[in-house]
C-alpha positions as CSV (number, residue, x, y, z in Angstrom):
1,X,23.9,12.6,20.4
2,X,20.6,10.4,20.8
3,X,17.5,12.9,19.6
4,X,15.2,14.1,22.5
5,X,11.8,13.5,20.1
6,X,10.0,10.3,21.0
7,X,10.6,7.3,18.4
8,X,8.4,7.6,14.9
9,X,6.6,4.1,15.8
10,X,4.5,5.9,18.1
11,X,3.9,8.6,15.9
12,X,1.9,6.3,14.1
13,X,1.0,3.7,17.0
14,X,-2.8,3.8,16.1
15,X,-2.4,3.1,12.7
16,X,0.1,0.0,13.2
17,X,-2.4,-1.1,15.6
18,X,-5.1,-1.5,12.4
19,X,-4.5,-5.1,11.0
20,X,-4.8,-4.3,7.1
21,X,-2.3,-1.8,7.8
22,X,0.3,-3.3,10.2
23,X,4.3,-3.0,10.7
24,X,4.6,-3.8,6.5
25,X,1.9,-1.1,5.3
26,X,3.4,1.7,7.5
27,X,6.9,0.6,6.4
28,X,5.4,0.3,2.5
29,X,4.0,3.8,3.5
30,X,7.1,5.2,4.2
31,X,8.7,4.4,1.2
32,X,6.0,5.5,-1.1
33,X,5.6,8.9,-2.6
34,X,2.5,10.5,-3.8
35,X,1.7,13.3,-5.9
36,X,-1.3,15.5,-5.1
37,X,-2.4,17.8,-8.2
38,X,-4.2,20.9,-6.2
39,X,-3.8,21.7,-3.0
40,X,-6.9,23.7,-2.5
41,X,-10.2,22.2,-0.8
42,X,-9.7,18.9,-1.9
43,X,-5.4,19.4,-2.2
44,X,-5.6,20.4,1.6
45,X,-7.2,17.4,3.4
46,X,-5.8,14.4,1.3
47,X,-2.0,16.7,1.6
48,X,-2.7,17.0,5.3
49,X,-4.4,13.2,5.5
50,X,-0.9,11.4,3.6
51,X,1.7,13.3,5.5
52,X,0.2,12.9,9.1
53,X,-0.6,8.8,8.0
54,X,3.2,8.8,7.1
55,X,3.7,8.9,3.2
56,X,7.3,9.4,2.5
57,X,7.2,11.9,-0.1
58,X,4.3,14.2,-1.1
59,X,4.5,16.6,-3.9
60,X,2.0,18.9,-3.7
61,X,1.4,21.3,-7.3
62,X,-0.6,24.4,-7.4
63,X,-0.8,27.6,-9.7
64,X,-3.2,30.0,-7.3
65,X,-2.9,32.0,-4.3
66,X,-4.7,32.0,-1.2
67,X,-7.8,34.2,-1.0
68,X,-9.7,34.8,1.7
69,X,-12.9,32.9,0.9
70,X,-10.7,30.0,0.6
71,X,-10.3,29.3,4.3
72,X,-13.7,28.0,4.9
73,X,-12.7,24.8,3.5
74,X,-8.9,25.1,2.9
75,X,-7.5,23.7,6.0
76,X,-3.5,24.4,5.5
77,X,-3.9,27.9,5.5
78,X,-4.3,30.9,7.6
79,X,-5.8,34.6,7.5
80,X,-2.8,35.7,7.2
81,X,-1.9,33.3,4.1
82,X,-4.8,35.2,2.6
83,X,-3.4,38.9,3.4
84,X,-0.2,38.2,1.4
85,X,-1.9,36.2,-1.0
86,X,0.7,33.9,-1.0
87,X,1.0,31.0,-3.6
88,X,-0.9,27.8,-2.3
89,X,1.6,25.4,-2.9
90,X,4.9,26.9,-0.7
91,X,2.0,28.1,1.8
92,X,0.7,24.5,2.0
93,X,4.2,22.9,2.2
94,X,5.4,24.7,4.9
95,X,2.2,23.7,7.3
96,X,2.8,20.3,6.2
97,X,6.3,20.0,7.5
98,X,5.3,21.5,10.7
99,X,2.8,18.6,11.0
100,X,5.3,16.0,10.1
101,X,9.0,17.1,9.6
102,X,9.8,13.3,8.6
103,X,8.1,13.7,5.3
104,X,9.7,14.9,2.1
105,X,7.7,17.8,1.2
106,X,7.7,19.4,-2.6
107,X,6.5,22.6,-3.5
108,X,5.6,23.3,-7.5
109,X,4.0,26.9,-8.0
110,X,3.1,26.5,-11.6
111,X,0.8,24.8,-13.9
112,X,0.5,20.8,-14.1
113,X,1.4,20.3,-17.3
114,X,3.4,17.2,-18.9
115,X,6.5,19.4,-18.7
116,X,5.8,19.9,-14.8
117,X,5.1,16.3,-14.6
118,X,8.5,14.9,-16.3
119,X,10.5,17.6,-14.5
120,X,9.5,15.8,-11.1
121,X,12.6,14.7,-9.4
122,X,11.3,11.3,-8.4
123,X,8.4,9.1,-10.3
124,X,5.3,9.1,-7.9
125,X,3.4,6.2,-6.5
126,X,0.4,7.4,-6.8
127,X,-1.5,10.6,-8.4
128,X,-4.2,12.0,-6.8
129,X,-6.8,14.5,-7.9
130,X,-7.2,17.7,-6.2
131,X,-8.1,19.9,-9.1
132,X,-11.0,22.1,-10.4
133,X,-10.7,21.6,-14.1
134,X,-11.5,19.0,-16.8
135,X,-8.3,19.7,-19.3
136,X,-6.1,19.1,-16.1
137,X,-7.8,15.9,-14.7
138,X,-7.5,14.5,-18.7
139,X,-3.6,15.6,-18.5
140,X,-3.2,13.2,-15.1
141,X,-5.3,10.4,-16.8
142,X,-3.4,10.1,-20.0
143,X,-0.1,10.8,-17.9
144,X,-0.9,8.1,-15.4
145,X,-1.5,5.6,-18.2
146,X,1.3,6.3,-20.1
147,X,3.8,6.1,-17.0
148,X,1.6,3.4,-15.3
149,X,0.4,5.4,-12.0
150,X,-2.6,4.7,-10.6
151,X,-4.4,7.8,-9.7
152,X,-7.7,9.0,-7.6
153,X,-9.8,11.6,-9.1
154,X,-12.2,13.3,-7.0
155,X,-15.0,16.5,-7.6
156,X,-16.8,18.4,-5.5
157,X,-19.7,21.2,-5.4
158,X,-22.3,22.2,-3.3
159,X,-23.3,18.9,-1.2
160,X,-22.2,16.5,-4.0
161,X,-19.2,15.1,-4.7
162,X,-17.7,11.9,-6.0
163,X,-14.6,9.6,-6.3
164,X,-13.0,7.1,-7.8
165,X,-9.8,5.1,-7.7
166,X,-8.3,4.5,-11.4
167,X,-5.9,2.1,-12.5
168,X,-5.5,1.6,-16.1
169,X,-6.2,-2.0,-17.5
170,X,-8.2,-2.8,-14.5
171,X,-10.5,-0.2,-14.2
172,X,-12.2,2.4,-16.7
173,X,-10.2,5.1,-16.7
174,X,-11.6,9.1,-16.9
175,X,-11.7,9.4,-20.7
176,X,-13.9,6.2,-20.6
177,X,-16.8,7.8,-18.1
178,X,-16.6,11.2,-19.9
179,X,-15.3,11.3,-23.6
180,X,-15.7,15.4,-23.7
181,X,-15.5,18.0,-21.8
182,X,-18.8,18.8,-20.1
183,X,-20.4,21.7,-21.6
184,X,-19.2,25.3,-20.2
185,X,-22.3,26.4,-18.1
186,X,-24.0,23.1,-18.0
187,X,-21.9,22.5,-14.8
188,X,-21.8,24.4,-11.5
189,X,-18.9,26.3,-9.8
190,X,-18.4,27.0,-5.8
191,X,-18.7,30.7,-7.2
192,X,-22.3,29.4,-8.2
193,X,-23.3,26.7,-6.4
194,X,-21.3,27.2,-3.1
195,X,-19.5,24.2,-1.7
196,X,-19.8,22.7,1.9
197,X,-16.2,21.5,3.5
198,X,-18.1,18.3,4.7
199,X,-18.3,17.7,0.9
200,X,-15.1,18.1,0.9
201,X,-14.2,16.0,4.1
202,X,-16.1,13.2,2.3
203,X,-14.9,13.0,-0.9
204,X,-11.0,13.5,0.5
205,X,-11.7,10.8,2.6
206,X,-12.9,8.0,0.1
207,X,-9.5,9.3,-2.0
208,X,-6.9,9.2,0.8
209,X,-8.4,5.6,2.1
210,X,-8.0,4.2,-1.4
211,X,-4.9,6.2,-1.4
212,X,-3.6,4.2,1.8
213,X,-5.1,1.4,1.0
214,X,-2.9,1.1,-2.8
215,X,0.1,2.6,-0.8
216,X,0.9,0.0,2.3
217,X,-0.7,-3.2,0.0
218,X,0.8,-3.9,-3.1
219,X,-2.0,-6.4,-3.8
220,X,-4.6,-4.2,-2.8
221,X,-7.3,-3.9,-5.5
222,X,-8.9,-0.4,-6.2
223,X,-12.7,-0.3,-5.1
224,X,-14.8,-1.5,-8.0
225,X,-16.5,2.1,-9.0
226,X,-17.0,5.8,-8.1
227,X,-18.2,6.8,-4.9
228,X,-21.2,9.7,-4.9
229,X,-22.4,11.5,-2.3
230,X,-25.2,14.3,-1.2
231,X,-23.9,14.9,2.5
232,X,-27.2,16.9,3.0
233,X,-29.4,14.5,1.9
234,X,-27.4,12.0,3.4
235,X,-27.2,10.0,0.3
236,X,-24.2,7.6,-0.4
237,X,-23.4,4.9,-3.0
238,X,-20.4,2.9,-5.0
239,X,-21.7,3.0,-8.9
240,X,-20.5,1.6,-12.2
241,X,-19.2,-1.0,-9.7
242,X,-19.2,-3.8,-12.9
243,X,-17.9,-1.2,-15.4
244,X,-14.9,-2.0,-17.2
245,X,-12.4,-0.3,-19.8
246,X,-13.9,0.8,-22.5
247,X,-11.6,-0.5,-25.7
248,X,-12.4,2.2,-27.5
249,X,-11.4,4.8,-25.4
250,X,-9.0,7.0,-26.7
251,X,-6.7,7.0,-23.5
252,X,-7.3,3.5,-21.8
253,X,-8.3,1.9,-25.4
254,X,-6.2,3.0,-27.9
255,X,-3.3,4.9,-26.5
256,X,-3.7,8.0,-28.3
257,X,-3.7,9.9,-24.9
258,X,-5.4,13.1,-26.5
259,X,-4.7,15.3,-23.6
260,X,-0.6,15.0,-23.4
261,X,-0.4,16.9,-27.0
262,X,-2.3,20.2,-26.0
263,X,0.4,22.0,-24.5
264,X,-1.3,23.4,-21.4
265,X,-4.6,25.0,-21.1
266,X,-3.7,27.9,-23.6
267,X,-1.8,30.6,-23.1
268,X,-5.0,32.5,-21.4
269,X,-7.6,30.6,-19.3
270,X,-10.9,31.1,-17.1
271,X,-9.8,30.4,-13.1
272,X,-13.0,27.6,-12.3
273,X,-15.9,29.5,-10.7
274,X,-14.1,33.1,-10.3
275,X,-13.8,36.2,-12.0
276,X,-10.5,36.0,-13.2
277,X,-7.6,34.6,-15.9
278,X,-4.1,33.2,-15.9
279,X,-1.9,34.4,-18.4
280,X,1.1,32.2,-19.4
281,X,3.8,34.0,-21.6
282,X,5.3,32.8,-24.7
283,X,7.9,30.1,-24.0
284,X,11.2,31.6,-23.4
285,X,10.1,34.8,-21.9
286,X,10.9,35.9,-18.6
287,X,9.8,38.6,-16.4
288,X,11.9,40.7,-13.8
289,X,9.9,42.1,-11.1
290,X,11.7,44.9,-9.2
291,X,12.0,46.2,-13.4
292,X,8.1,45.6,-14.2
293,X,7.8,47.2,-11.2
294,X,9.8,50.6,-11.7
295,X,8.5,50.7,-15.0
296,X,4.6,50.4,-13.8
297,X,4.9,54.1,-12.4
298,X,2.1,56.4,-11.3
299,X,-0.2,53.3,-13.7
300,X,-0.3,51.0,-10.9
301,X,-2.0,51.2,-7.4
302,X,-2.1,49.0,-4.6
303,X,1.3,47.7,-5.3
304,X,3.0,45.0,-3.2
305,X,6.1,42.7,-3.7
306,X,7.2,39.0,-2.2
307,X,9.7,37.1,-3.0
308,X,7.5,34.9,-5.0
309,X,4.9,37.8,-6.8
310,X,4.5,41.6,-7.5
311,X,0.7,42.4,-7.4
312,X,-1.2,45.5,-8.4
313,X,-4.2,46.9,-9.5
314,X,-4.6,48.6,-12.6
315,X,-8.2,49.7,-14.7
316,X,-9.8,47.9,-12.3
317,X,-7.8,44.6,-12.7
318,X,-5.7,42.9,-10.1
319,X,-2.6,41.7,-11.1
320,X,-0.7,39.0,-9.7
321,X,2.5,38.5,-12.0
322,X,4.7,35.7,-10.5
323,X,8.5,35.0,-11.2
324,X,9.2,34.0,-14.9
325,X,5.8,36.2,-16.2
326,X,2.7,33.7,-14.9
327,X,-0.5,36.2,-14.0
328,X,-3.6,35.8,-12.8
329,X,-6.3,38.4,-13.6
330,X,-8.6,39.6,-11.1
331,X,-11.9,40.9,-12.3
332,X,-11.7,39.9,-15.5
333,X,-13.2,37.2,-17.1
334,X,-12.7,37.5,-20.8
335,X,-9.5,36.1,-21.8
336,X,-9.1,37.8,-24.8
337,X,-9.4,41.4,-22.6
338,X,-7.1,40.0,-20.1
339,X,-4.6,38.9,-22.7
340,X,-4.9,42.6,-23.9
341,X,-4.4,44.0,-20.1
342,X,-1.4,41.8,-19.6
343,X,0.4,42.5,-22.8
344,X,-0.1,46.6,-22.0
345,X,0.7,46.6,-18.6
346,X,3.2,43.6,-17.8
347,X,5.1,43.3,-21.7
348,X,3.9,41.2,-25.0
């Protein structure tokens, strides 16, 4: 029986009708998968940017939940996303098929780590960078060079941001631009600098152009440089436009790819700009949560179950514990004392 829905050319009409794209890009389009590592600020407009241009598959990864002061730049989620503090990833994912049902939508509620990455189902495209973390962006840099991926990183806080398309060979890659980690407290955080969504819009928008731009042309060359912006001073620019890989790099240069031998972040790590830890157990433990939760007792308060989490309050803590023993630790900031809260109340 012939479907009632109107035919997917003039779903995309508008963007046929724009030469560089054409009939070929949004058939190249189709047939193209990307990966976006994040799906918060950043995560939510390139997600929502790919699967409404028409990208075939997008595989969106994300360890958080969705918090209230998210959705003032989030755009895939809701209030009540918030309420239930559900995890970002299946929250985001099911939004995005409502927009586009003709998209392959992934959900991965966990860590990027390489193990994440080489459990993917299908190699992606492309990589782009949604994230709020320096160990992470390294992992996607040395992971796109080893595996030959081209990938988009992109950072944002307060009214800057900044972007850049990286292919490796042609372009410097991250490692090249910053050899180490910046300094903890040197940079700012939206917990302490705030963050504007126009940054955001901006930055998302340089990534998912270059993002379409690589997608529907095969011979399309990355733009020479990173973008930077101040969207309240109104100040935009392309620099390091004649930069090129550094042979020395330790990525790009020499193939060592530092960042794919640290297995994760650590067992215990600072959530970027919040009060608050994730806890990973030790491989090969797993968690039960209707038994942590009769075992918790008259310890626990505020206690709630999903499908996907049991959360709780306890000392002044909010727990989180996810399927397979992942926490995060609100009101907490020590790792070491969260480590210490997780062992007593959810199991060494």
């Amino acid at each position: 029986m012939p479907s009632d829905d109107p035919p997917a050319a003039d779903r995309y009409s508008r963007q046929v009708r724009f030469a560089p794209i054409g009939r070929d890009g949004q058939r190249r389009l189709g047939q193209s998968s990307a990966l976006v590592v994040g799906i918060g600020a950043l995560g939510s407009h390139i997600a929502e940017t790919l699967v409404r241009a028409g990208v075939g598959r997008v595989v969106v990864v994300d360890r958080d939940v969705v918090e209230r002061s998210n959705l003032q730049r989030q755009t895939l989620f809701t209030e009540g996303d918030a309420r239930e503090g559900r995890p970002k990833a299946s929250a985001a994912a099911e939004r995005l098929v409502e927009v586009n049902r003709d998209v392959v939508v992934e959900a991965i509620t966990e860590d990027f780590s390489v193990d994440t990455f080489d459990r993917l189902d299908h190699r992606p495209d492309l990589i782009l960078d949604g994230t709020d973390n320096f160990p992470t962006r390294m992992r996607i840099n040395d992971l796109a060079i080893r595996d030959g991926i081209p990938w988009i990183y992109g950072a944002a806080i307060g009214s800057t941001g900044r972007a850049m398309a990286i292919v490796a060979g042609t372009t410097p890659c991250l490692r090249c631009l910053m050899p180490e980690a910046p300094p903890t407290g040197e940079i700012g955080t939206c917990e302490t600098d705030g963050i504007l969504a126009s940054t955001i819009a901006h930055v998302a928008a340089f990534q998912t152009t270059e993002a379409l731009r690589m997608l529907s042309d095969p011979n399309a060359r990355p733009t020479a440089g990173m973008f930077t912006c101040d969207v309240w001073s109104q100040e935009f620019a392309i620099r390091l436009a004649d930069a090129r890989p550094d042979s020395t790099c330790a990525s790009c240069g020499t193939g060592e790819l530092p960042a794919l031998s640290v297995a994760g972040d650590g067992d215990s790590v600072r959530l970027c700009g919040r009060n608050a830890v994730q806890i990973r157990p030790a491989a090969g433990c797993t968690i039960e949560l209707d038994r942590l939760r009769g075992r918790l007792g008259e310890w626990a308060t505020e206690v709630e179950q999903t499908t996907h989490f049991l959360r709780f309050s306890a000392e002044h803590v909010r727990f989180t514990v996810f399927r397979g023993g992942r926490a995060l630790l609100f009101g907490v900031d020590d790792p070491g004392q969260a480590r210490v809260l997780y062992d007593r109340f959810v199991g060494a």
